[in-house]
C-alpha positions in Angstrom: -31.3 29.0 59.4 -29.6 25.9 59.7 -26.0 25.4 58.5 -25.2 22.2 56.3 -22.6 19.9 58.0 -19.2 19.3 56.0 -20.1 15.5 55.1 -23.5 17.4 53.3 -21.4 20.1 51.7 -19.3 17.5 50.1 -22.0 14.8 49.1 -23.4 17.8 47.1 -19.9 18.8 46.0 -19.0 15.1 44.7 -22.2 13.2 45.1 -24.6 11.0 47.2 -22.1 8.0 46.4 -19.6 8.9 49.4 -21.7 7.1 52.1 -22.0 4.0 50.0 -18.3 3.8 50.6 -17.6 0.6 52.5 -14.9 -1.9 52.2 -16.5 -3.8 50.2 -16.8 -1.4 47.5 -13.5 -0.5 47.7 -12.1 -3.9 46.9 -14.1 -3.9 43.4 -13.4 -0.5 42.6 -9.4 -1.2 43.1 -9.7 -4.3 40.6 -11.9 -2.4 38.5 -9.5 0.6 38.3 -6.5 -2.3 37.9 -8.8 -3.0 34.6 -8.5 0.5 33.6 -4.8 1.1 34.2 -4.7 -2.3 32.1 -6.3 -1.1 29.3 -5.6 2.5 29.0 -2.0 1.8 28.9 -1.8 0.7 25.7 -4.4 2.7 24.2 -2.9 6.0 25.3 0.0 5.1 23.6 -2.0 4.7 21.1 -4.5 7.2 20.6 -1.5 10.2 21.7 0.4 9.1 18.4 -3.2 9.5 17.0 -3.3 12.9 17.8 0.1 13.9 16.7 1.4 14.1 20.5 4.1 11.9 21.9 3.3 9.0 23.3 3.6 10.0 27.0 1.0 13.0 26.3 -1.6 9.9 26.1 -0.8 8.4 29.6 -1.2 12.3 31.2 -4.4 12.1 29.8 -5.3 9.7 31.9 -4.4 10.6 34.9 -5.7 13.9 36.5 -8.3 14.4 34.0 -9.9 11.0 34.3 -9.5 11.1 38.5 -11.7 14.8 38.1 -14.1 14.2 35.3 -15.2 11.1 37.7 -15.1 13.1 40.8 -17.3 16.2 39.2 -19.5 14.4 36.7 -23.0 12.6 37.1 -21.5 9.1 36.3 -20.3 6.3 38.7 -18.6 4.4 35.7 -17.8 6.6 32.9 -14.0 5.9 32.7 -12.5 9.7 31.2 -9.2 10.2 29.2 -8.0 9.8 25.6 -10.0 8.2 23.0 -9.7 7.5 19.2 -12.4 10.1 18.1 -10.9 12.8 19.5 -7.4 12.3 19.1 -8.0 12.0 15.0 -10.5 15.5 15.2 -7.7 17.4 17.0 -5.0 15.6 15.2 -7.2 17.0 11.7 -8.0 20.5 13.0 -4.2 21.2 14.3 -2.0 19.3 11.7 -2.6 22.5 8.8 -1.2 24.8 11.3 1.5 23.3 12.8 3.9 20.8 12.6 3.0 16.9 14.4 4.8 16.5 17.6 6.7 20.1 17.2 6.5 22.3 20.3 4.3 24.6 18.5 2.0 21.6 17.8 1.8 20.9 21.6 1.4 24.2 22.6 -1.7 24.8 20.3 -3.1 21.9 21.7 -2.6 22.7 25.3 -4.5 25.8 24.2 -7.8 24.0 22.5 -7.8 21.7 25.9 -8.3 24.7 27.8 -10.6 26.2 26.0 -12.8 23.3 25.2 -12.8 22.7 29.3 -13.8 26.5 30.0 -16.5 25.7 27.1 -17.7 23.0 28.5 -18.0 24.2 31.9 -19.7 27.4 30.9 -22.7 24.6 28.9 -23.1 23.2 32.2 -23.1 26.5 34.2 -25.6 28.0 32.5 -27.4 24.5 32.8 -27.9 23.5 29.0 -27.2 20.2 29.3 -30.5 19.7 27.8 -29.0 20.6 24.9 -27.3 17.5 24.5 -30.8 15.7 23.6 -30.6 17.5 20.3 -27.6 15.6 19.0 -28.5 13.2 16.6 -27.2 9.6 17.2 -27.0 9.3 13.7 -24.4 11.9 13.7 -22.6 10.8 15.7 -22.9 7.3 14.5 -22.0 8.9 11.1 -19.0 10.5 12.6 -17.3 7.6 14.4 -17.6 5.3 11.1 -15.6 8.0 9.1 -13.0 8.5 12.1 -12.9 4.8 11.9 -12.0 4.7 8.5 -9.7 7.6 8.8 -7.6 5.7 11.9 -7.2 2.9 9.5 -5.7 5.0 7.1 -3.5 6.4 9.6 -2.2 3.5 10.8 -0.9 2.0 7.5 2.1 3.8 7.2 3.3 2.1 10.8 1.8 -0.9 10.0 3.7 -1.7 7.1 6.9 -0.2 8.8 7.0 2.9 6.4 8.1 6.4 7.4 4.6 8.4 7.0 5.3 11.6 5.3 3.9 15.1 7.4 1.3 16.9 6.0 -0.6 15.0 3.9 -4.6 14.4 3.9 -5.8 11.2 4.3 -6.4 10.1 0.2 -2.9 11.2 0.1 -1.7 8.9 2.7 -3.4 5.7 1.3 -2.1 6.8 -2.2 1.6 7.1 -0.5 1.1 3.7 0.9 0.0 2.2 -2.4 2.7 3.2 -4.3 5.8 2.4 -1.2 4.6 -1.5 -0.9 7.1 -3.1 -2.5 9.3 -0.8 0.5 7.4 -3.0 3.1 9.1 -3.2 6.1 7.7 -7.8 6.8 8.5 -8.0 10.2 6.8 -4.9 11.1 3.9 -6.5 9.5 4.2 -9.3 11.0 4.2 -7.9 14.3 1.3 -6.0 13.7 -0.5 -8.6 12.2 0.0 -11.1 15.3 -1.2 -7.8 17.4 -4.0 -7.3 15.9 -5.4 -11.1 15.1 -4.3 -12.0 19.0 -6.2 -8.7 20.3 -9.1 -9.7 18.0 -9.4 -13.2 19.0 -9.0 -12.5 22.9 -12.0 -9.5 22.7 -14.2 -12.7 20.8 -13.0 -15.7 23.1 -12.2 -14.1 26.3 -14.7 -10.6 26.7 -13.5 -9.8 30.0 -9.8 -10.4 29.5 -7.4 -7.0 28.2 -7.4 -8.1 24.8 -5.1 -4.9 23.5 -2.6 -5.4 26.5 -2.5 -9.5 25.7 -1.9 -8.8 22.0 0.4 -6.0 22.4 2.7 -8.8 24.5 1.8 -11.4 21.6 3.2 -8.7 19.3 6.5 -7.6 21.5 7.5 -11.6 21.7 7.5 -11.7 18.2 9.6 -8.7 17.5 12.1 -9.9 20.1 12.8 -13.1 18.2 12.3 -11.6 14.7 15.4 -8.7 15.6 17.3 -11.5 17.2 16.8 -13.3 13.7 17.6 -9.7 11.6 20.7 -9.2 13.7 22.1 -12.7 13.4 21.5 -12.8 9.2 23.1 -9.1 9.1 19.7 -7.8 7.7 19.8 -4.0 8.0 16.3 -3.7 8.9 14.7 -2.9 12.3 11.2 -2.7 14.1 10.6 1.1 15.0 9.6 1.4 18.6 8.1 3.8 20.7 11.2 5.3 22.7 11.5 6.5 25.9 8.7 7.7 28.3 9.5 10.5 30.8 8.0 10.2 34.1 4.6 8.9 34.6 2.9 11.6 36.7 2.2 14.6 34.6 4.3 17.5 34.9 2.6 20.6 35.0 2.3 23.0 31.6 1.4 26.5 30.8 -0.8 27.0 27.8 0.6 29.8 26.1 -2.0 32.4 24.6 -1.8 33.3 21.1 -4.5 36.3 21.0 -3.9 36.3 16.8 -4.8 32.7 16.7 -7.7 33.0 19.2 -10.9 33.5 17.0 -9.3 30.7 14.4 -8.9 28.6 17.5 -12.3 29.6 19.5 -14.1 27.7 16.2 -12.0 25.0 17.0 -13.0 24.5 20.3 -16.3 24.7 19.8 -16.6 22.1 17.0 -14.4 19.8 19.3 -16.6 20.6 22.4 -19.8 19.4 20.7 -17.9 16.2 18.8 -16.4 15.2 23.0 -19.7 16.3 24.9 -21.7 14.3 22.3 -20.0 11.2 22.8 -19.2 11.8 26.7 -22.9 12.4 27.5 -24.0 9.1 25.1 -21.5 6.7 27.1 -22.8 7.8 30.0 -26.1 7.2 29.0 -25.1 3.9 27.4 -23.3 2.8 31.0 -26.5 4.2 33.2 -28.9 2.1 30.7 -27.4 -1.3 32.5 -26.5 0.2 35.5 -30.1 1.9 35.9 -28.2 4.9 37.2 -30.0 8.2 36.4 -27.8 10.5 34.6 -27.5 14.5 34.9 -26.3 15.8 32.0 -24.8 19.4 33.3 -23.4 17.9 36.3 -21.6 15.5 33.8 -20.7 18.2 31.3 -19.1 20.1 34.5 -16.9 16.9 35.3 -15.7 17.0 31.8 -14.9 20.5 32.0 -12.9 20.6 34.6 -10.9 17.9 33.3 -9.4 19.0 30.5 -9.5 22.7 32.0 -7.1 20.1 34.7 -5.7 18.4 32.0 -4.2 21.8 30.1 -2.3 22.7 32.5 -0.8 19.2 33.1 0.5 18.4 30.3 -3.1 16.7 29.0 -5.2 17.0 25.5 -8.5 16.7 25.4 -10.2 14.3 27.2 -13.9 12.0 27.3 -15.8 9.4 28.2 -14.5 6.4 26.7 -16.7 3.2 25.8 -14.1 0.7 25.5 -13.0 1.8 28.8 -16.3 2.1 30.9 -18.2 -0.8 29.5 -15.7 -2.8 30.9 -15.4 -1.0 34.7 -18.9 -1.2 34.8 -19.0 -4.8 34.5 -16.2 -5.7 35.8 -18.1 -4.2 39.1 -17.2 -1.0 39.4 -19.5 0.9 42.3 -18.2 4.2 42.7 -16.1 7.0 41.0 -13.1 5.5 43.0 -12.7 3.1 40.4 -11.6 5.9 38.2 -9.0 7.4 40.9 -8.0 3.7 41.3 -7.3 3.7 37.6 -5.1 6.8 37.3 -2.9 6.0 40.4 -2.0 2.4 39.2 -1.5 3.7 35.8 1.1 5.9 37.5 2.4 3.0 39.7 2.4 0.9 36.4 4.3 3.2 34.3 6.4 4.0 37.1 7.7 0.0 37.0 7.6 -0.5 33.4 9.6 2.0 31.9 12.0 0.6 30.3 9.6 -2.2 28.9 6.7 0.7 27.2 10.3 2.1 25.3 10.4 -1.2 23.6 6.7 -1.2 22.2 7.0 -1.8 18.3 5.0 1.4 16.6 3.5 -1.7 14.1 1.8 -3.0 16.9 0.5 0.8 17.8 -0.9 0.9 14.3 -2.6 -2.6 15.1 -4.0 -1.6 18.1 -5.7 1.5 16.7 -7.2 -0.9 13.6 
């Protein structure tokens, strides 16, 4: 019976897409992963104060998880890590029982990472990937219109430069908001503002440019001058920022097992694995519809188990296939899944070197960024 030779054993373990390898490809997959360190940057930030995480949480996220759901998964372009969708469901199922950003907080979400990667990889284990045909894309249509509505409402409180109270459901928060206006903090609105029209206009004018990173810059040079201009006229107010972000590779965690909390949190998991393997599996079919890749949905569903099954125990929430992020590796040329190992590494080398810069980023122009 003959053996299968070690280059076999690991084009079935990763994929017929190793032998393509040249250096050709390898030049487009470095610039296309330089376009996903570009964008994710910003967005993690972003989409990790979504969740109720700090910031840096959203930056782990991209790292390890998005370099093994693109090693183990089906597509060559699907770019993996934090996204809106998820970040609001997890910040919606965890924020009634705990505390936004506590240690308690983090742990529990550690905890549903895990178990929506062991979830996940048990779907494609026992190969019902198939299943993943019966989720209506009006659903999930349906459900990224009300997330979308529910990010706005979210982001109005840091918007406006208002402290957002803890707690609070979402009719609550816009009622908050309405009645603190005449508390509005103008130069955080002005900041966002300038974020979000510059981000807006350079997605419409430019497609292939990273509109978020470009406005997020517009935004910071305007906060620069309008705190030199508070400091000079002795106006007490400032432009919350971000703060400090610890290192950029992830440091490893240990999700903690609360056996009481298990069947509460079981149900969690398995709402959230459906809402991320729903919109994982329709990216990848949305990428492999221009791409004319074929697409096989348990070998994806394994990539994206492992990754957050990864991604709990490095300090990681849950991660998927994101569309704003794939979409544009895929055309910005992007032939392998070393586009998305590219991406992670120079997010690491880009956090590394811009340290002290990402503490400066105004929270207003967060709050833009996610409109």
């Amino acid at each position: 019976m003959p053996t299968a030779t070690p280059r076999a054993l690991t084009e079935r373990l990763f994929g017929p897409w190793l032998r393509e390898v040249d250096g050709a490809t390898l030049k487009v997959d470095a610039l296309a992963g330089l376009l996903g360190a570009l964008l994710v940057l910003p967005q993690g930030i972003a989409f990790a104060t979504l969740a109720g995480l700090p910031p840096a949480y959203g930056l782990y996220t991209a790292v390890l998880p998005c370099a093994v759901a693109a090693l183990f998964g089906s597509s060559r372009q699907v770019l993996s890590g934090p996204t809106n969708a998820i970040s609001l469901a997890l910040y919606a199922m965890l924020a009634p029982l705990a505390l936004a950003g506590s240690a308690d907080y983090i742990q529990l979400a550690l905890l549903l990472t895990l178990l929506v990667g062991l979830l996940q990889t048990a779907i494609s284990l026992l190969r019902l990937g198939t299943l993943a045909n019966f989720i209506s894309p009006s659903a999930l249509h349906g459900f990224t219109t009300g997330a979308a509505l529910l990010i706005a409402v979210h982001a109005l409180h840091p918007l406006l430069g208002l402290q957002a109270p803890h707690g609070l459901s979402a009719g609550a928060l816009l009622l908050d908001a309405g009645r603190r206006l005449g508390n509005t903090n103008h130069a955080a609105l002005a900041v966002g503002a300038l974020t979000l029209v510059a981000s807006v206009a350079v997605r419409r004018l430019r497609p292939r440019w990273p509109s978020m990173l470009i406005g997020l810059a517009a935004g910071s040079a305007l906060a620069f001058g309008l705190d030199s201009w508070l400091a000079r006229s002795g106006n007490g107010a400032t432009i919350a920022l971000v703060g400090a972000i610890p290192a950029a590779w992830p440091p490893l965690s240990l999700p903690s097992f609360d056996w009481a909390r298990l069947p509460e949190l079981l149900s969690l998991a398995f709402a959230l694995t459906i809402v991320a393997l729903g919109q994982s599996i329709s990216i990848a079919k949305a990428v492999a519809a221009r791409s004319g890749q074929r697409i096989d949905a348990n070998r994806e569903f394994l990539g994206q188990g492992l990754s957050n099954i990864v991604g709990a125990f490095s300090s990681s929430y849950i991660a998927c296939g994101s569309l704003n992020r794939s979409m544009p590796n895929y055309e910005a040329g992007a032939q392998t899944p070393l586009a998305s190992i590219f991406s992670a590494l120079l997010l690491v080398v880009l956090v590394t070197a811009s340290a002290s810069l990402l503490a400066q980023i105004q929270l207003a122009s967060i709050a833009a960024m996610l409109l």
